[in-house]
C-alpha positions in Angstrom: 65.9 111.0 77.0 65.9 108.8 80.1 65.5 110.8 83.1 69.3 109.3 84.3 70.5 111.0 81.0 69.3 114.0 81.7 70.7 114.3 85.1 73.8 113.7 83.7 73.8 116.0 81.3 77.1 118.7 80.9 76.3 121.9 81.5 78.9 124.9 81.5 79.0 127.9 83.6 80.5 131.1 82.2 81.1 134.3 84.9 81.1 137.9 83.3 81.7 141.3 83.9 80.3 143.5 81.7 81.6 147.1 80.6 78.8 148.4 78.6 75.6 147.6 81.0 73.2 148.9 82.7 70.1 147.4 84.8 67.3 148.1 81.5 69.9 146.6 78.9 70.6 144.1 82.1 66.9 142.7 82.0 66.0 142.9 78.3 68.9 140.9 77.6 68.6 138.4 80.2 64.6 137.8 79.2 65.8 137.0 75.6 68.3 134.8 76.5 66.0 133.3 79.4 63.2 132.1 76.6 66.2 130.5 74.6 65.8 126.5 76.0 69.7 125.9 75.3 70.0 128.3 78.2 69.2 126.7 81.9 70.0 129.7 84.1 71.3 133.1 84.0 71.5 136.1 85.8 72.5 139.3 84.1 73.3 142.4 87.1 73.0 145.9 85.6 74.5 147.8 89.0 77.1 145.8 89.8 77.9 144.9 85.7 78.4 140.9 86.2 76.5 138.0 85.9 76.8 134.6 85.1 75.4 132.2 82.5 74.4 128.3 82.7 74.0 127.1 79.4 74.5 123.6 76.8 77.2 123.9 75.5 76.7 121.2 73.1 73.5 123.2 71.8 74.6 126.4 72.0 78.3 127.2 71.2 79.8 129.8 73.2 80.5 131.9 70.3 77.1 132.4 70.0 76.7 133.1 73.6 79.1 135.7 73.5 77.6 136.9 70.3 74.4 137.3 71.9 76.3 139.3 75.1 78.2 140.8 72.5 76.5 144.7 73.1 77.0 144.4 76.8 80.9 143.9 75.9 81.4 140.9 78.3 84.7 139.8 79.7 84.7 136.0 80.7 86.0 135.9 84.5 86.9 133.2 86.7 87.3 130.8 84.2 84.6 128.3 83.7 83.3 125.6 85.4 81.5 122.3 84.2 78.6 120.7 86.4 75.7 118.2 85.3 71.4 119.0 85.5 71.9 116.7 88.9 74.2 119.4 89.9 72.2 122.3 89.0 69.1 121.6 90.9 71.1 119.9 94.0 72.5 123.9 94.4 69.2 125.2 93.3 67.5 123.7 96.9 69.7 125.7 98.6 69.2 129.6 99.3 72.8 129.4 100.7 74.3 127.9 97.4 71.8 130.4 95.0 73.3 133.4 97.3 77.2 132.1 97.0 77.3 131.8 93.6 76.0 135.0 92.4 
């Protein structure tokens, strides 16, 4: 894959809240998902019960996203937005971005 590709690659963004969570299931959950490659970024908050998850779409299918999440009974929020890799590490130099999307 040419590195051009790769920036250009489709990623999706999925927000959650979460009614069965707490900050131990919180982390476990987010290390398993974090050593799955199909997954770019997420962030899984036990206190506050949301979180977020950056993933390929065309790898991963949601369904088995939400399957995954499926014990933390997750609620998609806010819709869902699309962005590219490019994307992803343009808001990734940013503390400000990092902070405002979380």
């Amino acid at each position: 894959m040419t590195t051009e590709r790769v920036f250009n690659k489709k990623l999706t963004r999925l927000d959650f809240k979460f009614g069965n969570i707490n900050w131990e299931k919180a982390t476990i959950k987010q290390y398993e998902l974090e050593k799955d490659e199909r997954v770019w970024r997420i962030f899984l908050n036990g206190y506050a019960k949301n979180g977020f998850v950056i993933f390929d779409e065309e790898l991963l299918p949601r369904e088995e996203l939400l399957k995954a999440l499926e014990e933390l009974t997750p609620e998609i929020v806010g819709g869902e937005k699309a962005l590219t890799v490019q994307e992803l590490i343009e808001e990734s130099m940013s503390w400000n971005n990092v902070f405002s999307h979380s």
